[in-house]
N, C-alpha and C positions, 0 to 999 in steps of 0.2 A: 467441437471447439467452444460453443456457447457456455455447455457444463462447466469446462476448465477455468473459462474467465470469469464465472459465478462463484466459483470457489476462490480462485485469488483475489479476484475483486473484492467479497465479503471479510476476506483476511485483511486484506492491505485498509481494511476502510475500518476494521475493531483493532489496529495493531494499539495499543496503549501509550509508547511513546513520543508520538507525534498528536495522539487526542489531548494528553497533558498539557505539550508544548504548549497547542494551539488555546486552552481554556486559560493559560498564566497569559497570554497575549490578548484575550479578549479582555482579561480582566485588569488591562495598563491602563493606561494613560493614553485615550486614541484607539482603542483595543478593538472599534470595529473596521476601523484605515488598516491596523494590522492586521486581523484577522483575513481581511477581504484578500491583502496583498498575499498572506502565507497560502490561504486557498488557492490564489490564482495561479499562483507559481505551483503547486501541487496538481492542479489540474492542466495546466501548460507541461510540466516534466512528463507526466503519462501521453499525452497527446502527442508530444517529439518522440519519445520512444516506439508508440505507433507508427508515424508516418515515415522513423528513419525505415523501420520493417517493410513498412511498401515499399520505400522508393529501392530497399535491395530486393526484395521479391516480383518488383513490378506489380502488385495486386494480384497476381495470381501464384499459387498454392505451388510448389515445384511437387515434379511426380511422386507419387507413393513410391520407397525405397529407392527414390534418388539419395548422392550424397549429400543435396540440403538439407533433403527432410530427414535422412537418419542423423544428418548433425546437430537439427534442432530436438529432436526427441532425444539424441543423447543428453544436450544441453539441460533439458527439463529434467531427465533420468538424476543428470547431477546435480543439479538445481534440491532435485526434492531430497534424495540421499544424506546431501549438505544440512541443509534443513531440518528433517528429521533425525541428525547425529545431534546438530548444533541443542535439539530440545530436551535430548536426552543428557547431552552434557550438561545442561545449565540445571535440568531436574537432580541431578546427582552430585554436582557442587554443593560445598556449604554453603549455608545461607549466612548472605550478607549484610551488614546495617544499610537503610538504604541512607540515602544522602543523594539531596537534588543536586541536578547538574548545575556545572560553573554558571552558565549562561542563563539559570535561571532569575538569577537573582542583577540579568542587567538588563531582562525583559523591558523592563519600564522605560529605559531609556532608549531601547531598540527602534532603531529607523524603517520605516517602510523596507526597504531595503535589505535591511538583515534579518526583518520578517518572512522576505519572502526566500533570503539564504538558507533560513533553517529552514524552510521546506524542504529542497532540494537533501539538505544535510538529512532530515528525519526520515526521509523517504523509506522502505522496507527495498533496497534495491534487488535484493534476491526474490522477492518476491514478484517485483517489477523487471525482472530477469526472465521469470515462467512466466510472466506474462506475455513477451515479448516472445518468446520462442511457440508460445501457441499463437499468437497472432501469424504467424509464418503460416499455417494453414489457410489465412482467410480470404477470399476471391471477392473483390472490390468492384466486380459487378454484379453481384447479389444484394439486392436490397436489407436480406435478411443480414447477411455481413457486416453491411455497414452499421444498423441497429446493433448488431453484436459486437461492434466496438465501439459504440455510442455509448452503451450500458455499460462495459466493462468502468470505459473511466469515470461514468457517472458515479455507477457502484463504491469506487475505489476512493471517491471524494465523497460519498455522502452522509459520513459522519460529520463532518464539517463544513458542508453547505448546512447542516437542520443546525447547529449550533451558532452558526453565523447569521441564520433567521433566528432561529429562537431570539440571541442576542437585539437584535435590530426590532426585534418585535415586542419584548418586553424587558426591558435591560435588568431591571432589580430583581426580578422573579429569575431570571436568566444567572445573574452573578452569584446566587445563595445555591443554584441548584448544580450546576456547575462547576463550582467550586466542592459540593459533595463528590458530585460524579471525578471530579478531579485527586480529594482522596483515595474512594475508592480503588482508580486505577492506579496509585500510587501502593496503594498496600496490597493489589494481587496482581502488579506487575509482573510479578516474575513468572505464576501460575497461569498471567495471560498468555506472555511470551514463547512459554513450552509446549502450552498446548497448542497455539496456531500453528507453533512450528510443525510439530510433529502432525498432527493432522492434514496441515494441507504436505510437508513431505512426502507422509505416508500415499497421499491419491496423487501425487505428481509421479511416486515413484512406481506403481500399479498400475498407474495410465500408460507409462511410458514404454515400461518394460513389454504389456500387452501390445504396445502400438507399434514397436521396435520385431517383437514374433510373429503377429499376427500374418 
């Protein structure tokens, strides 16, 4: 289980369009009120999707080839399948002019509030879908469990806790460099987008399949 939520934790925490979002929001007007509020709602979304997962499994693992646990490995099975079709489609599309989203251009005037909506909105939720269906594994009297859901949402946010410090610790060195890093991800978005997919696809659909035979 640990390996699983390393790999989508590391995905969901490089995903491109929600690191964007969040650098046009530090760089408003108030940009570290927003920032702080889009994190906390991105790290509150992950934490509810954990704890609905306890409260249906009770904290403990249901049996190996029970029907939960093949319905959650199915789940993951089609989670990563999805995933890995979805990067090979977008690799094999023409390419498109890009053009920022509507919403980017009403950042400035966005409320705490609608800061922390587009969290929930940018969310990667397939990805926080496989994550959810490993957690089904995990026994909630083990220490080591808990750390391992501890780290997954740390993980899964820690692109934007170090940019929200970065931010708060040195603002002007933070807004030039940021603002790079914010092109860049603008112009190999799409090459980010396929490759996460397919990558973590590919080991959701590998894990699954083996843990579905085994």
């Amino acid at each position: 289980m640990f390996l699983d939520l390393v790999v989508i934790g590391t995905a969901i925490t490089l995903g491109p369009l929600h690191n964007s979002a969040f650098i046009l929001l530090l760089a408003s007007q108030g940009g570290v009120r927003k920032g702080l509020a889009f994190l906390l709602s991105w790290l509150a979304n992950l934490v509810a999707v954990v704890v609905c997962v306890m409260l249906l499994t009770g904290g403990t693992p249901p049996a190996r080839h029970s029907t939960p646990s093949t319905a959650a490995l199915a789940a993951r099975l089609a989670i990563g399948v999805g995933l890995a079709a979805y990067g090979v489609y977008r690799h094999r599309r023409p390419p498109r002019p890009h053009r920022p989203p509507s919403w980017a251009a009403r950042v400035d005037r966005a409320s705490l509030g609608t800061a922390a909506g587009l969290a929930w909105l940018l969310q990667p939720w397939a990805m926080v879908g496989a994550g959810a269906a490993t957690v089904v594994d995990a026994h909630l009297s083990s220490l080591s469990n808990w750390l391992a859901l501890t780290a997954y949402c740390l993980l899964a946010t820690l692109s934007l806790i170090v940019m929200e410090l970065y931010t708060v610790r040195a603002p002007a060195a933070a807004n030039d460099r940021l603002d790079a890093l914010r092109t860049w991800l603008e112009e190999h978005q799409d090459r980010l987008i396929v490759t996460l997919s397919v990558l973590v696809g590919l080991w959701l659909t590998a894990r699954s399949t083996y843990q579905l035979i085994a």
